[in-house]
N, C-alpha and C positions, 0 to 999 in steps of 0.2 A: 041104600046099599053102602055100608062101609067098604073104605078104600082100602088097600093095603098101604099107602103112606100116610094114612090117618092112623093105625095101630102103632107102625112105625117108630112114630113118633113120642108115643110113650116110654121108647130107652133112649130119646134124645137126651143131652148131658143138661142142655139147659132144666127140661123138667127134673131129670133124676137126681141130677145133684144137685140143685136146690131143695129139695125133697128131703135126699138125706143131709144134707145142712140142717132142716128144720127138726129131724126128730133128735140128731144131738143138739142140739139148741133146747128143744124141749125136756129133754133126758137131761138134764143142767138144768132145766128152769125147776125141775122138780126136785133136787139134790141128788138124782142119780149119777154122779158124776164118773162113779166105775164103771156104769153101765153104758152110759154117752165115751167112755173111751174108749170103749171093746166095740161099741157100732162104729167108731171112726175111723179106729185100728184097723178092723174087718172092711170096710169096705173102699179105705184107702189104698190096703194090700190087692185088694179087686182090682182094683183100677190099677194101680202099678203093674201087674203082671199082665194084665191088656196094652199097656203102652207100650211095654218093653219090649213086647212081642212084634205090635206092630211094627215098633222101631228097626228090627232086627231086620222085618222084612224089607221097610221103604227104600233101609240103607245100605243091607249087603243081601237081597235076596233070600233071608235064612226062613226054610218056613221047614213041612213034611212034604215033599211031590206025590208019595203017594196016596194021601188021601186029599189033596187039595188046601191044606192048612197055611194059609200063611198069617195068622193071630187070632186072638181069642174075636169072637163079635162084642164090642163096647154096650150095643142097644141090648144083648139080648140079657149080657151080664149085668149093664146097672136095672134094668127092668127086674128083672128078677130077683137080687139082693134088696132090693127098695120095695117092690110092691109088697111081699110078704109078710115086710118087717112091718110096715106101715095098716094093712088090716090086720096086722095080728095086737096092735097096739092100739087101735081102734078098741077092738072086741077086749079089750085085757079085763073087765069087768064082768063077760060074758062065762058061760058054763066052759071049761074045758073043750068039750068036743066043737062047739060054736068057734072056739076060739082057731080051732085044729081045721075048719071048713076055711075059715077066714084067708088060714096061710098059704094052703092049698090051693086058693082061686086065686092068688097072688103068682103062685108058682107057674101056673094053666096061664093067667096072662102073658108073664115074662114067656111063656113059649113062643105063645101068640104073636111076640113082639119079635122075634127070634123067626119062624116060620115068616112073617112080613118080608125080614132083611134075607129069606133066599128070595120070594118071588117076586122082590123089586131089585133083585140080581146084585146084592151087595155085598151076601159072605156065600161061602157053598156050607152045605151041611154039616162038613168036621166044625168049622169055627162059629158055626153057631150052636150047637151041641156043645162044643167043649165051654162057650161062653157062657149057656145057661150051667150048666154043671158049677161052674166056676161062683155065678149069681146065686145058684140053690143052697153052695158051700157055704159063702158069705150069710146069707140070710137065715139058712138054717141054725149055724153054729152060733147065733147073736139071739134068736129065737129062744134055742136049746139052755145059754146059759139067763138069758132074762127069766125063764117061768120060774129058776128057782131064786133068783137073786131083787125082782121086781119087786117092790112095795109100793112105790107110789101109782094115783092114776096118773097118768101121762096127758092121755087125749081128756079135751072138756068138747063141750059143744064146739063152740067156736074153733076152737084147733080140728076138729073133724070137719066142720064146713069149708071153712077154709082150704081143708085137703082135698076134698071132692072136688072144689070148686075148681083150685088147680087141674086135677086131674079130667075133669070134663073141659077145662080150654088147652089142654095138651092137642088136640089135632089143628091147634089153630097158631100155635106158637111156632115162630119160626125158627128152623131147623139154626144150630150154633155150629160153624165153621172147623170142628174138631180135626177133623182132617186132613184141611188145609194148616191149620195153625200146626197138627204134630208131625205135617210132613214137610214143613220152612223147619223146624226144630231138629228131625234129623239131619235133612240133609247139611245143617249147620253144622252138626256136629259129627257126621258120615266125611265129610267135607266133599261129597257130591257134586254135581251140577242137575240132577234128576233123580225123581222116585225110579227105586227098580221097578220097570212094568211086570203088570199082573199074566197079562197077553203073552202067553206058551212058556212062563214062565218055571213053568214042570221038564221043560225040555232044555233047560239053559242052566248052567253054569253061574252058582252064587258070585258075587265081587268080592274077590281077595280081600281079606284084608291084610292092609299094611303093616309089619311089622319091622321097626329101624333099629336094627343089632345095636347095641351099646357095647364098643369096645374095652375088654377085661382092663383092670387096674395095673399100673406097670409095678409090677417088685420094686421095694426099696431095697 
């Protein structure tokens, strides 16, 4: 019986973004160099709008109350931007529609990973919706322009074993600190003493933020 923190852990950052390090690395190794910067572009900008979000909340509270949002989900976003890209590059030699099942069970996974982090109680269902949404944008629109721009083969044997092989020790791999490390980051720079708690936080009042008037310029 699989766990729900063995799925989990497939939109851990340790796997995913080693993952996607590896296919721009390989998108380079093959000369596709415009291609390797539209999947870094894409899936940096991922991740930047999941931070920033989080950020907003840990540090002054900012999310939606009424659907329960306070940031994108990070597992369900890099799962989802990553798996797709990754068997649809697999299969790049495969008939079209093979390749079109490929992306599509990438997409079905990143759910999978997403559905985990509600019923191990980690995001509620806007932010993990909005984070796969967010993962499907990323993967699709890197998808959308590789079929017409791709030449090389990318995946060989070895780079596809190699990728399963990560990807079957992903429930084993331990979980990386993200967390903890971008909620020391705001509150450094929120200049806080504490995450704003999650706990009735629909019913509370975001933390001001500070703003110190800058007295106007005197007439000469």
């Amino acid at each position: 019986m699989i766990e729900w923190s063995e799925i989990t852990r497939f939109g851990d950052a340790t796997i995913t973004c080693f993952a996607a390090l590896a296919i721009a690395a390989w998108l380079l190794a093959e000369k596709e160099n415009r291609l390797a910067l539209c999947w870094s572009l894409l899936f940096a900008t991922g991740m930047a709008v999941v931070v920033a979000t989080k950020m907003a909340f840990i540090g002054w509270g900012i999310g939606i109350r009424s659907i329960d949002f306070t940031g994108f989900s990070g597992h369900a976003m890099r799962a989802t931007a990553v798996l797709p890209v990754l068997f649809y590059l697999m299969l790049e030699k495969a008939p079209r529609p093979l390749r079109g099942i490929g992306a599509l069970c990438g997409l079905l996974f990143g759910m999978a990973v997403g559905v985990s982090r509600i019923a191990l109680h980690a995001h509620s269902a806007s932010e993990v919706i909005t984070g796969w949404m967010l993962g499907a944008a990323v993967s699709i629109s890197f998808i959308w322009v590789a079929g017409t721009t791709l030449r090389r083969q990318v995946f060989n044997p070895v780079r596809i074993t190699v990728s399963m092989l990560a990807l079957l020790t992903a429930s084993y791999v331990h979980p990386a600190p993200t967390q903890q490390w971008l909620t020391r980051i705001t509150l450094y720079v929120s200049g806080h003493d504490a995450a704003y708690p999650r706990t009735g936080w629909q019913h509370a009042k975001p933390r001001a933020i500070m703003i110190i008037p800058v007295p106007p310029e005197s007439s000469l």
